[in-house]
N, C-alpha and C positions, 0 to 999 in steps of 0.2 A: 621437571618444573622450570625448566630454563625459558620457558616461552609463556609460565604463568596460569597454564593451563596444568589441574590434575585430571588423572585417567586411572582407573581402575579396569582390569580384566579378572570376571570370577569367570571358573567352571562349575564349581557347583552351585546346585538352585539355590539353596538354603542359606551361601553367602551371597549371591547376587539379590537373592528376596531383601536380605541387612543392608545392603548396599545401596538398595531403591527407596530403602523408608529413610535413609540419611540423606535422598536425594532433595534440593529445592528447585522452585519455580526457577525455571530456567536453564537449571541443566538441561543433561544430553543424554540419551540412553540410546546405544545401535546393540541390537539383538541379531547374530547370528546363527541361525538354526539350518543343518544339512537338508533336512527334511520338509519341516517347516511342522510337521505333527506334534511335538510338544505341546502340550497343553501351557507346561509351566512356564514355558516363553513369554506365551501369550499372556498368562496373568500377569507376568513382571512387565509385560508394555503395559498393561490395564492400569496399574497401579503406578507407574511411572508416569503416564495421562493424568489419572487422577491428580497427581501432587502436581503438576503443568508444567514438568520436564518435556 
């Protein structure tokens, strides 16, 4: 927090899903996926959009 900025890293989906619905307009959310097949990725950008992170 020295620069003012929080960051969170989750690996599991079911914390990063928590993690998105506490997101607001304006945040930032980068999804790293090896594969890119995830589905559950994908829903956490979806809902990350929606809120206008």
């Amino acid at each position: 927090m020295k620069i003012g900025i929080n960051a969170v890293a989750e690996q599991d989906i079911h914390a990063l899903l928590a993690s998105v619905q506490a997101m607001r307009p304006g945040d930032m959310l980068l999804a790293i996926s090896y594969t890119g097949d995830r589905k559950e990725i994908t829903l956490v950008a979806q809902e990350a959009a929606q809120i206008g992170a």
